[in-house]
Gaussian input, Z-matrix of N, CA and C with variables (Angstrom, degrees):
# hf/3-21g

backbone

0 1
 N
 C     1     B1
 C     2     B2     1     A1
 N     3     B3     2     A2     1     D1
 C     4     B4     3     A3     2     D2
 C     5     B5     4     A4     3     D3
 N     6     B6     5     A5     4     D4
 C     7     B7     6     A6     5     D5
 C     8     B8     7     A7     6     D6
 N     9     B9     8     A8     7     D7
 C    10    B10     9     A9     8     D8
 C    11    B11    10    A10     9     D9
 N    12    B12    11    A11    10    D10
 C    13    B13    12    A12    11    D11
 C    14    B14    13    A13    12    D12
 N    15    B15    14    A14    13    D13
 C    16    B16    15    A15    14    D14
 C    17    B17    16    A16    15    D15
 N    18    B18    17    A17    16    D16
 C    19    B19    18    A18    17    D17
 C    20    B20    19    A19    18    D18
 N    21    B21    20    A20    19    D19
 C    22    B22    21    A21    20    D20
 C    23    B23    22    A22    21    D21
 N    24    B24    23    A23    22    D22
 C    25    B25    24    A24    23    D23
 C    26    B26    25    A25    24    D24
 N    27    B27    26    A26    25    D25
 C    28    B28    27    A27    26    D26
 C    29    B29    28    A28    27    D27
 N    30    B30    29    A29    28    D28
 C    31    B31    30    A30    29    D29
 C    32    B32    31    A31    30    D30
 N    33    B33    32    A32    31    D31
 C    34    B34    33    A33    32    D32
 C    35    B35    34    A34    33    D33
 N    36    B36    35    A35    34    D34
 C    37    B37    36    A36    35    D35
 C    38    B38    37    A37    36    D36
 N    39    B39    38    A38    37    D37
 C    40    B40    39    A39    38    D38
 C    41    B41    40    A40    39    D39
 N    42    B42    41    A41    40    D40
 C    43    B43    42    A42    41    D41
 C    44    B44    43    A43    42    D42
 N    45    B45    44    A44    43    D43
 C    46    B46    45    A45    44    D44
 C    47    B47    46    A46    45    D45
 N    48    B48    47    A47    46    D46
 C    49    B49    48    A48    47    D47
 C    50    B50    49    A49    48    D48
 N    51    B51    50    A50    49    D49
 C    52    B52    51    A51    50    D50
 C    53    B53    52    A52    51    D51
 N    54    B54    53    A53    52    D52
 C    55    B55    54    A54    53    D53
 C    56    B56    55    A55    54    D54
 N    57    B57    56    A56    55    D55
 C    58    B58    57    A57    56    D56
 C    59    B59    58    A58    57    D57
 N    60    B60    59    A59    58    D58
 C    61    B61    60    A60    59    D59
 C    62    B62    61    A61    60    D60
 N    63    B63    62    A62    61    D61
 C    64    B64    63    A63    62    D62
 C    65    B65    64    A64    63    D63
 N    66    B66    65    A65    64    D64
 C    67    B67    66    A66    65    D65
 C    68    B68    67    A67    66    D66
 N    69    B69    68    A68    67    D67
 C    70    B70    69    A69    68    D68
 C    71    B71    70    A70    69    D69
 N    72    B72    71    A71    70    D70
 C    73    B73    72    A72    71    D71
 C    74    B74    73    A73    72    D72
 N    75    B75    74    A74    73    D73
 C    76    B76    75    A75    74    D74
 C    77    B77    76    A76    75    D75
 N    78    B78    77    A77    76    D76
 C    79    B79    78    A78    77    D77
 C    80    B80    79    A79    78    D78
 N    81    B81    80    A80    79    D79
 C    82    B82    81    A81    80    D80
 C    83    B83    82    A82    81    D81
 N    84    B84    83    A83    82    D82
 C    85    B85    84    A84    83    D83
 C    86    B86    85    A85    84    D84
 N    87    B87    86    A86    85    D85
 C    88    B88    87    A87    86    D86
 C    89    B89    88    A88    87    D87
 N    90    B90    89    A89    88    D88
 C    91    B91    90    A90    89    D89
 C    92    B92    91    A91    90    D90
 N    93    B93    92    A92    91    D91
 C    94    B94    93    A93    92    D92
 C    95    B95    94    A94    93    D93
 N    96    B96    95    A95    94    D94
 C    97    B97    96    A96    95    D95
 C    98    B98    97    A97    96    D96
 N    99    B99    98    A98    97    D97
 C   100   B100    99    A99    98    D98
 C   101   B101   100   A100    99    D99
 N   102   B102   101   A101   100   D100
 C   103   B103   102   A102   101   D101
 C   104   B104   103   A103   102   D102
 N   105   B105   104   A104   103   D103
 C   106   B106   105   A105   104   D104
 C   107   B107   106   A106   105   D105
 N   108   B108   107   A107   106   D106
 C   109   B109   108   A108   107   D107
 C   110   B110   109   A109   108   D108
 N   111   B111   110   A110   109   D109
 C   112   B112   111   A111   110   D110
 C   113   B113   112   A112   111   D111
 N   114   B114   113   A113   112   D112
 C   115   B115   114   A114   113   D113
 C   116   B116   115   A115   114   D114
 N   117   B117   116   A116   115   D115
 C   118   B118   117   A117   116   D116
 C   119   B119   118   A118   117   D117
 N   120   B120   119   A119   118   D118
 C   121   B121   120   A120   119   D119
 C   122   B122   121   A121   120   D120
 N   123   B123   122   A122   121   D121
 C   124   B124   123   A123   122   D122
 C   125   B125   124   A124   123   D123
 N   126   B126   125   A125   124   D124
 C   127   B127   126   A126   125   D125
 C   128   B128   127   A127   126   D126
 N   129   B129   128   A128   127   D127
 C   130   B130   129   A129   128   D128
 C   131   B131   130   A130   129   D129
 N   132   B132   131   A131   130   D130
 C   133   B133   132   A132   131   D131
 C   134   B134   133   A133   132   D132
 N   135   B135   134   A134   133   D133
 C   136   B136   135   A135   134   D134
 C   137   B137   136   A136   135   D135
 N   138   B138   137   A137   136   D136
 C   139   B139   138   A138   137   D137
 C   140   B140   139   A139   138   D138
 N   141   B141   140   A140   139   D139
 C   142   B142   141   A141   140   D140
 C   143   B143   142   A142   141   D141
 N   144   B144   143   A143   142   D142
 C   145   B145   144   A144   143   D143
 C   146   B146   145   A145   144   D144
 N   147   B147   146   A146   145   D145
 C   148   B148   147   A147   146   D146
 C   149   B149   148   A148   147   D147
 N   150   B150   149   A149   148   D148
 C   151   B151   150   A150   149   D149
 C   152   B152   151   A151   150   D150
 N   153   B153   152   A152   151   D151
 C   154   B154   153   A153   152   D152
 C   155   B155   154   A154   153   D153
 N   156   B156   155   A155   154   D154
 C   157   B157   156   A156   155   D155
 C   158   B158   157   A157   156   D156
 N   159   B159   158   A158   157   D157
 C   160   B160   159   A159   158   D158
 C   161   B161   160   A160   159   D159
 N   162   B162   161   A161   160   D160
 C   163   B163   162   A162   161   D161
 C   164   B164   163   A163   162   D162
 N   165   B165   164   A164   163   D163
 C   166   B166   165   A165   164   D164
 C   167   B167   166   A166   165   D165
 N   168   B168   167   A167   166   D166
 C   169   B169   168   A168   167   D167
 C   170   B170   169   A169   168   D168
 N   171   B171   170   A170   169   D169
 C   172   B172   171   A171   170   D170
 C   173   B173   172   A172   171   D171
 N   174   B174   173   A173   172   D172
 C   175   B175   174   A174   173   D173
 C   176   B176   175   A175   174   D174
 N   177   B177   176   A176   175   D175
 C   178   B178   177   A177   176   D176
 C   179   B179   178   A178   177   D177
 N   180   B180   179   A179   178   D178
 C   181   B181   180   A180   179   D179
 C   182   B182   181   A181   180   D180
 N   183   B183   182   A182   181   D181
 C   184   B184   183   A183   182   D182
 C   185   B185   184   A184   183   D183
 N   186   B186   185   A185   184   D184
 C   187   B187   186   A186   185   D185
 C   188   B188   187   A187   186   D186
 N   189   B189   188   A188   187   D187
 C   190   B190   189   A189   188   D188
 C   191   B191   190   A190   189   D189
 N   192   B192   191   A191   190   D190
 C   193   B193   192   A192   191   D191
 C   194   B194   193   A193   192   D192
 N   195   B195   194   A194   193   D193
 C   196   B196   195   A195   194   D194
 C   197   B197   196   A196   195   D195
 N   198   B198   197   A197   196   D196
 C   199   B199   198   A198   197   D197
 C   200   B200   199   A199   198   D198
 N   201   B201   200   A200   199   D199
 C   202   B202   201   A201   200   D200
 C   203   B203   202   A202   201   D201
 N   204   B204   203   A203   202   D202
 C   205   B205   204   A204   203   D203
 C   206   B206   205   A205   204   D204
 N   207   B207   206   A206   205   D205
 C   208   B208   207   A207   206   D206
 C   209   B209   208   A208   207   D207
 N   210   B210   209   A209   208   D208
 C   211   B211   210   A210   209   D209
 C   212   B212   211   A211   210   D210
 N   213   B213   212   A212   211   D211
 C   214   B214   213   A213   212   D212
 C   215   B215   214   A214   213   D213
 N   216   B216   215   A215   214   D214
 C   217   B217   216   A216   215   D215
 C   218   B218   217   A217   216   D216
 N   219   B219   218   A218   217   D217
 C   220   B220   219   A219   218   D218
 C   221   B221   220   A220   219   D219
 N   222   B222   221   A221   220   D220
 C   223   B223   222   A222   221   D221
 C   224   B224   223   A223   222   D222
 N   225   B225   224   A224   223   D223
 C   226   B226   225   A225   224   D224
 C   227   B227   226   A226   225   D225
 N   228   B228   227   A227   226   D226
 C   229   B229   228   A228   227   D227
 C   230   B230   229   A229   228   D228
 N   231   B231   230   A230   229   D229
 C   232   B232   231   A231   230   D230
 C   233   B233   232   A232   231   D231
 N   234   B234   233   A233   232   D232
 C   235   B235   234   A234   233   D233
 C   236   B236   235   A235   234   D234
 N   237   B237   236   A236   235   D235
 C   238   B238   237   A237   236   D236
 C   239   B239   238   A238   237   D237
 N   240   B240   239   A239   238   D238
 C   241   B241   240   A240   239   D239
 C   242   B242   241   A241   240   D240
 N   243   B243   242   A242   241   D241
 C   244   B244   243   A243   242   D242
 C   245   B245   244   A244   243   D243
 N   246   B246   245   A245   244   D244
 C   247   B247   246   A246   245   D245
 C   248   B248   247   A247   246   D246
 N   249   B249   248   A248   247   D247
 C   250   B250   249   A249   248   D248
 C   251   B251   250   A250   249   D249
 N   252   B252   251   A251   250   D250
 C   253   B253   252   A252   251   D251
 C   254   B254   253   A253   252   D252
 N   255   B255   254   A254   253   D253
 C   256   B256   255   A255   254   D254
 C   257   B257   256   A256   255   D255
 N   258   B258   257   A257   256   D256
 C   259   B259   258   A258   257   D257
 C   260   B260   259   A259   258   D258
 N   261   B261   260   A260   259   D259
 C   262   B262   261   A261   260   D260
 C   263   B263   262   A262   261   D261
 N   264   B264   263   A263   262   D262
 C   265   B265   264   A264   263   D263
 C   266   B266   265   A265   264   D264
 N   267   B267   266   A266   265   D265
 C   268   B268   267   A267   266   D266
 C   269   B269   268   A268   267   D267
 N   270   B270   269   A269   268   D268
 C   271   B271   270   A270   269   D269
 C   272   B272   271   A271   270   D270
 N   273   B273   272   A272   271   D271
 C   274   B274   273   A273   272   D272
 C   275   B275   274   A274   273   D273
 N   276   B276   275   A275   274   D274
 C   277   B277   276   A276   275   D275
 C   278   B278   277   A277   276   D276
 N   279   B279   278   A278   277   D277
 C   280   B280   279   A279   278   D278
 C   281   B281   280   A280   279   D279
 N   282   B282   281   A281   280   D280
 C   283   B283   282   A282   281   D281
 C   284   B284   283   A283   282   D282
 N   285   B285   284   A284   283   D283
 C   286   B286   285   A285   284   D284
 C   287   B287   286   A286   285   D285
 N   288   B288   287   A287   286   D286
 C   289   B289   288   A288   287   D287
 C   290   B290   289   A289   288   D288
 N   291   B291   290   A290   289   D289
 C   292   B292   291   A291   290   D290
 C   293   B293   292   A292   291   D291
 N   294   B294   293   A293   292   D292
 C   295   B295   294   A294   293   D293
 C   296   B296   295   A295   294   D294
 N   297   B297   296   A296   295   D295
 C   298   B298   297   A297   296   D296
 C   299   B299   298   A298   297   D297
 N   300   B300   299   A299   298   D298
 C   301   B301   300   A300   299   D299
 C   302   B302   301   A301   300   D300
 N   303   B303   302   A302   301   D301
 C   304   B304   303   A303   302   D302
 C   305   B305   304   A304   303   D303
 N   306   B306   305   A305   304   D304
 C   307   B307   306   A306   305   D305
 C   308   B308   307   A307   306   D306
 N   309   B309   308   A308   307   D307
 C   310   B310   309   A309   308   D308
 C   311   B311   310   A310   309   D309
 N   312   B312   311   A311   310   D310
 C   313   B313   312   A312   311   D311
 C   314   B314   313   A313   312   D312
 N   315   B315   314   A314   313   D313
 C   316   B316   315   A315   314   D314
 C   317   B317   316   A316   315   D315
 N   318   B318   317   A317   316   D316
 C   319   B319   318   A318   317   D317
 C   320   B320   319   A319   318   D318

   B1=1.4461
   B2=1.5211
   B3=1.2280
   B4=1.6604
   B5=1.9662
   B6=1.3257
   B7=1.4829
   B8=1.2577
   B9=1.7240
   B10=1.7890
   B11=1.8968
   B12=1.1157
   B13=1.4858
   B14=1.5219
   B15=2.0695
   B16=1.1675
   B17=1.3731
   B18=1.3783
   B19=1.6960
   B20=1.5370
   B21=1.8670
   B22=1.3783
   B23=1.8291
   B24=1.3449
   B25=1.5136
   B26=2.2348
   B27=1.3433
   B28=1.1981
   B29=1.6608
   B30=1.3667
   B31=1.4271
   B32=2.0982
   B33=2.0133
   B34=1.5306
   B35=1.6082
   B36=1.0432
   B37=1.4697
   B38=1.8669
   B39=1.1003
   B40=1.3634
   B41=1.5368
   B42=1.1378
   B43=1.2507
   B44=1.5109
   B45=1.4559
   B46=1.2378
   B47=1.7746
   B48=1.6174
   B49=2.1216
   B50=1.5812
   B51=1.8827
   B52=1.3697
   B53=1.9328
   B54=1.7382
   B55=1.6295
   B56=1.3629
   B57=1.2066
   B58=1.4904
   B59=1.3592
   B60=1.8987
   B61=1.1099
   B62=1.3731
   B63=1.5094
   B64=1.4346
   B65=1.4368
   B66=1.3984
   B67=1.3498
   B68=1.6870
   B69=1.2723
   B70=1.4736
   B71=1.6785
   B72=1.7726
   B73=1.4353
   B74=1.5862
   B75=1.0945
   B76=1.6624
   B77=1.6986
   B78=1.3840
   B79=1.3790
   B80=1.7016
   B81=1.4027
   B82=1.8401
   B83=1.6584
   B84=1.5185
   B85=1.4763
   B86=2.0336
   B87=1.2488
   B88=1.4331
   B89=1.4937
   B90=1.2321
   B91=1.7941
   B92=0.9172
   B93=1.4785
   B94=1.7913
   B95=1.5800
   B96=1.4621
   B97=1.2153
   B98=1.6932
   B99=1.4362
   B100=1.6989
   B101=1.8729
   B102=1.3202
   B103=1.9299
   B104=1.6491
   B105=1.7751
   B106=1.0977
   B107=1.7447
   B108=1.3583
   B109=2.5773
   B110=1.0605
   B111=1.1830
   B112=1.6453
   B113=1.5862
   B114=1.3533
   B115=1.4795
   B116=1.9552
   B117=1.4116
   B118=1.5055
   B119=1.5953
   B120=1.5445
   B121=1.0204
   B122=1.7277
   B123=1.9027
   B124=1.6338
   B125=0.9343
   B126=1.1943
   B127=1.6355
   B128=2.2858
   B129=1.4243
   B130=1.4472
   B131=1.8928
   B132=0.9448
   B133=1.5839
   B134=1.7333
   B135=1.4459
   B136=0.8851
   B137=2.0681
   B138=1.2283
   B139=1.5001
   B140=1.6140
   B141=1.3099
   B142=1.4963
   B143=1.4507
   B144=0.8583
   B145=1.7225
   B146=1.5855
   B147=1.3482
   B148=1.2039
   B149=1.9664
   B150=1.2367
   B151=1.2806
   B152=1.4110
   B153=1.4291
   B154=1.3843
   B155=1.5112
   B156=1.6227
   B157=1.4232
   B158=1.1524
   B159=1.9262
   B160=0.9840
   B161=1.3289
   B162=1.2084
   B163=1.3904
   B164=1.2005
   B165=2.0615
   B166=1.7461
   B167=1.6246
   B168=1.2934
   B169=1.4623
   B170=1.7547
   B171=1.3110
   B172=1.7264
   B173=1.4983
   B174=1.5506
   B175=2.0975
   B176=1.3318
   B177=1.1504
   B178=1.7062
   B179=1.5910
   B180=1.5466
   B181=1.5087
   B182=1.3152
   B183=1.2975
   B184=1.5042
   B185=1.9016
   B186=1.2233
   B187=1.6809
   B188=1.3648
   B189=1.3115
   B190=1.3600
   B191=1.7032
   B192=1.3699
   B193=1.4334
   B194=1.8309
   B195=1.4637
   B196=1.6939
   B197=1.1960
   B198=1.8464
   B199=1.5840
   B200=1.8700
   B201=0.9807
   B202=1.4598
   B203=1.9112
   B204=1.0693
   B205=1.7813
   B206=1.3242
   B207=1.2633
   B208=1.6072
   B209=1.9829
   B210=1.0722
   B211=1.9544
   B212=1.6635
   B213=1.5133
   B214=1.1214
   B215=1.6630
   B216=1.4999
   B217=1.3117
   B218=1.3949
   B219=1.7865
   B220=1.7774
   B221=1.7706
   B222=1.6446
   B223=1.3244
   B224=1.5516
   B225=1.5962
   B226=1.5156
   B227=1.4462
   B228=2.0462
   B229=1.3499
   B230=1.3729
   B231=1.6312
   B232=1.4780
   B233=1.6031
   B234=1.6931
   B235=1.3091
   B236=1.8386
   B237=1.2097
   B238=1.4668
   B239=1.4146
   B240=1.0478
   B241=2.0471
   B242=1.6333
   B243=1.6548
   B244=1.5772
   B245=1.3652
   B246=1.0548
   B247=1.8397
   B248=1.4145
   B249=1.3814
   B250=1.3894
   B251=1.5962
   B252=1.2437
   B253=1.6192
   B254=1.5712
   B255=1.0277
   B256=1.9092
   B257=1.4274
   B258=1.1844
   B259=1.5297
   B260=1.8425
   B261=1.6413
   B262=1.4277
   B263=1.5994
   B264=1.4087
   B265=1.6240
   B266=1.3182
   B267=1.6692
   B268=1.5969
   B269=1.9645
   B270=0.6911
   B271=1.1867
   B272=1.9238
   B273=0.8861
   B274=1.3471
   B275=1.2354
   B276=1.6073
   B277=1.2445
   B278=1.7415
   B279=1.4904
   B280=1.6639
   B281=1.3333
   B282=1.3146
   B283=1.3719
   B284=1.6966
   B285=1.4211
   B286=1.8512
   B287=1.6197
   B288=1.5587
   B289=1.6378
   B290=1.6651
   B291=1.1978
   B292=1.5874
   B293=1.3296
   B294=1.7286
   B295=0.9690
   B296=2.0516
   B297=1.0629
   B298=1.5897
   B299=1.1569
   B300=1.4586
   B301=1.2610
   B302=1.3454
   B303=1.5193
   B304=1.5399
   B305=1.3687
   B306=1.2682
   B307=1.2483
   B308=1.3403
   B309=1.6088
   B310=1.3271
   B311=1.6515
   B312=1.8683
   B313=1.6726
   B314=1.2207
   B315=1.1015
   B316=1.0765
   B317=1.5431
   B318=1.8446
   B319=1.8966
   B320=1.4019
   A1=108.72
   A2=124.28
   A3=142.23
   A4=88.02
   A5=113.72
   A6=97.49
   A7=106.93
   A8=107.25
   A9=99.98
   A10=101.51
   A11=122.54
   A12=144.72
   A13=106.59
   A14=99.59
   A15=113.84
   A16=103.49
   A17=98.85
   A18=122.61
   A19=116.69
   A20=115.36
   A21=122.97
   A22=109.46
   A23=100.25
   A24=96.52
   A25=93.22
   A26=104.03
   A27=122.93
   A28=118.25
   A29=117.21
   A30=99.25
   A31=70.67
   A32=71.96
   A33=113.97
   A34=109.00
   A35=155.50
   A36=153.35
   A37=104.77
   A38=100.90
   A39=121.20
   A40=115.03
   A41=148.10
   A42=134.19
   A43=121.40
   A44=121.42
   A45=132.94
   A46=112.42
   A47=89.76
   A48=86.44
   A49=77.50
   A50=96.36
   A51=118.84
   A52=84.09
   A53=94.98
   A54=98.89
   A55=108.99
   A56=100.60
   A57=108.35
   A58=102.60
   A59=123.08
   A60=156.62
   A61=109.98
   A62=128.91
   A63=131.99
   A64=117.07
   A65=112.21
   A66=132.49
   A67=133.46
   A68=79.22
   A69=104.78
   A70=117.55
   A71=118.99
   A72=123.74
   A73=71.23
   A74=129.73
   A75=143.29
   A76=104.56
   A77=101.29
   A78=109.66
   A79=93.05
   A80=105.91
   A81=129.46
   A82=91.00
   A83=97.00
   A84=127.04
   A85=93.41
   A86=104.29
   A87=104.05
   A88=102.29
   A89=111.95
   A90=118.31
   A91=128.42
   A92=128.34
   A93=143.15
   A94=88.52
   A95=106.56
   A96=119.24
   A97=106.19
   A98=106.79
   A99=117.88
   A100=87.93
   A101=107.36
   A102=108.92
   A103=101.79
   A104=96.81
   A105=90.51
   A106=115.51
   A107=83.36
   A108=72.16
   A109=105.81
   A110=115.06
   A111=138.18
   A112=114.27
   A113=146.59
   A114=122.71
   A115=96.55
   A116=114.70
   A117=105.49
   A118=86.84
   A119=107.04
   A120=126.95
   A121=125.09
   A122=102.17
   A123=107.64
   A124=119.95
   A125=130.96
   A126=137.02
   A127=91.53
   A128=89.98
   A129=81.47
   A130=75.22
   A131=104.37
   A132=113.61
   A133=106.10
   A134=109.89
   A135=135.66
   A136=118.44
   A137=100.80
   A138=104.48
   A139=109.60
   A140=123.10
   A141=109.64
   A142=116.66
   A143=122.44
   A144=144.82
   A145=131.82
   A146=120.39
   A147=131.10
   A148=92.63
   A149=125.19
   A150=134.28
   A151=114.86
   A152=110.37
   A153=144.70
   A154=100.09
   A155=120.83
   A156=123.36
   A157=113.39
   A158=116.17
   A159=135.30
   A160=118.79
   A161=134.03
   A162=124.69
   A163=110.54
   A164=110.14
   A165=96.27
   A166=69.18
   A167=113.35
   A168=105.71
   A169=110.54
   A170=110.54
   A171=125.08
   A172=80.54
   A173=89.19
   A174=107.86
   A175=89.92
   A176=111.93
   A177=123.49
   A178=98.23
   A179=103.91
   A180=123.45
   A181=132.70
   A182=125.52
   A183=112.68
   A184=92.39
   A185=90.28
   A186=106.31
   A187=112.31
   A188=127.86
   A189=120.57
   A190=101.18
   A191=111.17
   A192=105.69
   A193=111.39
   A194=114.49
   A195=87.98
   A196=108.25
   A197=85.60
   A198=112.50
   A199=102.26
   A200=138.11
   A201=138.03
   A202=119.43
   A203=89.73
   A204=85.34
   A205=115.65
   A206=103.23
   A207=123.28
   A208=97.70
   A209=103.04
   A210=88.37
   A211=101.97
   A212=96.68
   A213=132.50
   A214=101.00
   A215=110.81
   A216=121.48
   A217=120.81
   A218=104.30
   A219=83.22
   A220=88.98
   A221=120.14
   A222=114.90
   A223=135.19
   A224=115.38
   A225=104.56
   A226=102.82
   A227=87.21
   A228=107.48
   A229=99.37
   A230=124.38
   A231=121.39
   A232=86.13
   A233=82.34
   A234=103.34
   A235=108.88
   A236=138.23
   A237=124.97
   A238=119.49
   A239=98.10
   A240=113.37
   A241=104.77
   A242=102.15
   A243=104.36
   A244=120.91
   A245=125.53
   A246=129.83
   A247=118.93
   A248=160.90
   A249=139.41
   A250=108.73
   A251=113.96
   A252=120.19
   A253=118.41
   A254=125.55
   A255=102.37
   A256=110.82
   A257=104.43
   A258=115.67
   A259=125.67
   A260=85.05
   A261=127.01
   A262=117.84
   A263=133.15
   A264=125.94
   A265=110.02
   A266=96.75
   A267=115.45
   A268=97.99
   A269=156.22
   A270=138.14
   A271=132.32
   A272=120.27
   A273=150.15
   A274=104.29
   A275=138.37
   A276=126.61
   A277=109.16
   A278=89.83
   A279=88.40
   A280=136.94
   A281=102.52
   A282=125.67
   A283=136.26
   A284=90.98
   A285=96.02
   A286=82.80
   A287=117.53
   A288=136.34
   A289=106.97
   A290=96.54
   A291=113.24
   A292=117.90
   A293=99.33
   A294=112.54
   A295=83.73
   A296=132.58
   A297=146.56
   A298=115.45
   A299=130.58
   A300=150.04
   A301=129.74
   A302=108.98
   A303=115.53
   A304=118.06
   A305=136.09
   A306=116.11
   A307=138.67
   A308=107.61
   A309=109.05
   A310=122.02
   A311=117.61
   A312=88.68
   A313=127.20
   A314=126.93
   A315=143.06
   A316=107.86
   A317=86.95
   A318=88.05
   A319=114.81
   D1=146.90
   D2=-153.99
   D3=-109.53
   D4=133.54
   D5=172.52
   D6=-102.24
   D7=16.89
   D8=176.55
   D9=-80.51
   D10=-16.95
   D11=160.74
   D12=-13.84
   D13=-66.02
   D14=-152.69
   D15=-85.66
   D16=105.56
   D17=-165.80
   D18=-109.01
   D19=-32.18
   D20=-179.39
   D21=-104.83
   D22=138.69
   D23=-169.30
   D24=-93.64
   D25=131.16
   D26=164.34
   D27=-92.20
   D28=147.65
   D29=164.87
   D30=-150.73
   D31=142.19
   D32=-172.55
   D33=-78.53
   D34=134.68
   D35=-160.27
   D36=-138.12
   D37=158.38
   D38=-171.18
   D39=-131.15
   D40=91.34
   D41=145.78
   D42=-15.25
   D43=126.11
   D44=-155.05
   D45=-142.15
   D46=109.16
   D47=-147.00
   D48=-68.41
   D49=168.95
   D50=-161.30
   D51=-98.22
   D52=143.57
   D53=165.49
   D54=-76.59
   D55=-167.93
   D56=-171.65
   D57=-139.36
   D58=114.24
   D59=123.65
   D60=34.93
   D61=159.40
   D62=169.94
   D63=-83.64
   D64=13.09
   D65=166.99
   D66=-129.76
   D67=12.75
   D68=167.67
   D69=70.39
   D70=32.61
   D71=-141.03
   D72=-116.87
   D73=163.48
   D74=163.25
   D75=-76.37
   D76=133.02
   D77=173.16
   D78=-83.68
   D79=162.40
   D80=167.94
   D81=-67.91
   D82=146.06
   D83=-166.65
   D84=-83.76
   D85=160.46
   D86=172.86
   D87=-141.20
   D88=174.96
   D89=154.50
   D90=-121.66
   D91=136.70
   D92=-160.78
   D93=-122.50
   D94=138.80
   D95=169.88
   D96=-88.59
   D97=153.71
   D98=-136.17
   D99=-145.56
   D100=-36.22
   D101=173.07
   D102=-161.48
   D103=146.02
   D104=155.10
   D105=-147.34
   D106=161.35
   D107=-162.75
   D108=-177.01
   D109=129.73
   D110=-177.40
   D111=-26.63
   D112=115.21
   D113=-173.88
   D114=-132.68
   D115=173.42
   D116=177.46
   D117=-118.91
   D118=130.18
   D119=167.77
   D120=-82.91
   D121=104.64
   D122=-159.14
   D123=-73.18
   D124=-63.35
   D125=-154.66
   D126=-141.34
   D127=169.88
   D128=175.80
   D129=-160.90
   D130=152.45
   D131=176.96
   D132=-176.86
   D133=155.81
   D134=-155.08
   D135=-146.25
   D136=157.46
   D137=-172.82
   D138=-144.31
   D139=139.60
   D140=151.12
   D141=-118.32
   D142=158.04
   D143=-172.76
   D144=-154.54
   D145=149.78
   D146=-162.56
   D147=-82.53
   D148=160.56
   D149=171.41
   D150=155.26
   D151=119.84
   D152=-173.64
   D153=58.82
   D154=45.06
   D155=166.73
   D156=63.86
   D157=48.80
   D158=171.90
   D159=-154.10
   D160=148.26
   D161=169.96
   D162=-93.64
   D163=151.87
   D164=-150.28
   D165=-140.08
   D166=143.01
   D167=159.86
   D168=-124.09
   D169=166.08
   D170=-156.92
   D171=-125.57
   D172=150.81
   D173=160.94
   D174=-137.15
   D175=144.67
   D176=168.75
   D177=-146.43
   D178=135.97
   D179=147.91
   D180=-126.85
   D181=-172.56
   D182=179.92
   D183=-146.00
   D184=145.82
   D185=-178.46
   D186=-118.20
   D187=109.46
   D188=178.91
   D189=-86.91
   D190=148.63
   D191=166.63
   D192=-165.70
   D193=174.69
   D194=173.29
   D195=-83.31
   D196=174.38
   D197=-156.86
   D198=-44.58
   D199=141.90
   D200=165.17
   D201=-123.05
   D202=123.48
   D203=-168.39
   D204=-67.22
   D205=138.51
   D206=163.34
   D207=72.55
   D208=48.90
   D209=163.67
   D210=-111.09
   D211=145.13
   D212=-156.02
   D213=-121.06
   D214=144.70
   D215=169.25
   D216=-61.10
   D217=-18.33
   D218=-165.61
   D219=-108.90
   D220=26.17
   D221=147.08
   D222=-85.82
   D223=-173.91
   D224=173.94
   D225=-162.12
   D226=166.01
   D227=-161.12
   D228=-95.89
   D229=149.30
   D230=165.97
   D231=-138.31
   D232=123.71
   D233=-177.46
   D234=-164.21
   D235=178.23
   D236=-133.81
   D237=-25.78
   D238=77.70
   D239=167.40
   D240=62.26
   D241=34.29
   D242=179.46
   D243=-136.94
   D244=148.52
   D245=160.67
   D246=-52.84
   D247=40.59
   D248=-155.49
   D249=-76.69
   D250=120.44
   D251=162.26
   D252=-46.16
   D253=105.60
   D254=175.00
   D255=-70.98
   D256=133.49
   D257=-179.23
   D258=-80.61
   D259=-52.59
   D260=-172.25
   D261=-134.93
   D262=123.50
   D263=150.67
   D264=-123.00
   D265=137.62
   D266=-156.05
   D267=-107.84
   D268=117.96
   D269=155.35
   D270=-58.99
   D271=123.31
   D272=-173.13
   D273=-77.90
   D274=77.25
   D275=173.51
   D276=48.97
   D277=-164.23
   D278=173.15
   D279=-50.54
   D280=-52.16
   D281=-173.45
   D282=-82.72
   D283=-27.56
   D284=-154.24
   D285=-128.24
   D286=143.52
   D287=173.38
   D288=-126.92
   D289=151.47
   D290=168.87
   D291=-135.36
   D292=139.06
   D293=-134.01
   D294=-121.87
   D295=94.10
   D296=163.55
   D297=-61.96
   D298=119.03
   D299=-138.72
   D300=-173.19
   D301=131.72
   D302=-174.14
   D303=-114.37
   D304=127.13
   D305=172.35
   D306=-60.38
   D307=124.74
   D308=-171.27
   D309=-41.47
   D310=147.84
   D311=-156.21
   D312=109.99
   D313=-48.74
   D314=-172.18
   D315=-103.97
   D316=141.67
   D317=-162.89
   D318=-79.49

């Protein structure tokens, strides 16, 4: 992989459990960004389909970028003006990971 590629800036997100209140109730969860770093954005594809007597449509892309420590499936990417769920991270030789992704939203 060429890092003249890495053209779209990603930043990596974390689910961030909610504290808990002066009444002991759970605050709403937020997200803190955890990385952020240049990646080349590969393929992006999409599907629609019937389910629970509705049509549901999917976006998926994939972000190559270097290796970044500790990302996790139940984090996410915000990157062209979007939420992406990570689905899957594949590792890239030594250096470079990919990062498989759905847009948040999407069933």
């Amino acid at each position: 992989m060429k890092r003249g590629k890495l053209d779209t800036l990603i930043k990596v997100q974390r689910e961030i459990a909610g504290a808990r209140n002066a009444l002991n109730e759970p605050e709403p969860s937020s997200w803190g960004d955890i990385a952020e770093a240049l990646a080349e954005h590969v393929q992006m594809g999409g599907r629609e389909y019937l389910a629970n007597h509705a049509i549901t449509s999917e976006r998926r892309a994939v972000f190559r970028t270097d290796r970044l420590s500790d990302v996790r499936v139940s984090d996410r990417v915000v990157a062209l003006a979007q939420a992406w769920n990570i689905t899957e991270v594949r590792p890239l030789g030594r250096r470079f990971i990919e990062l498989h992704c759905k847009a948040e939203g999407s069933a």
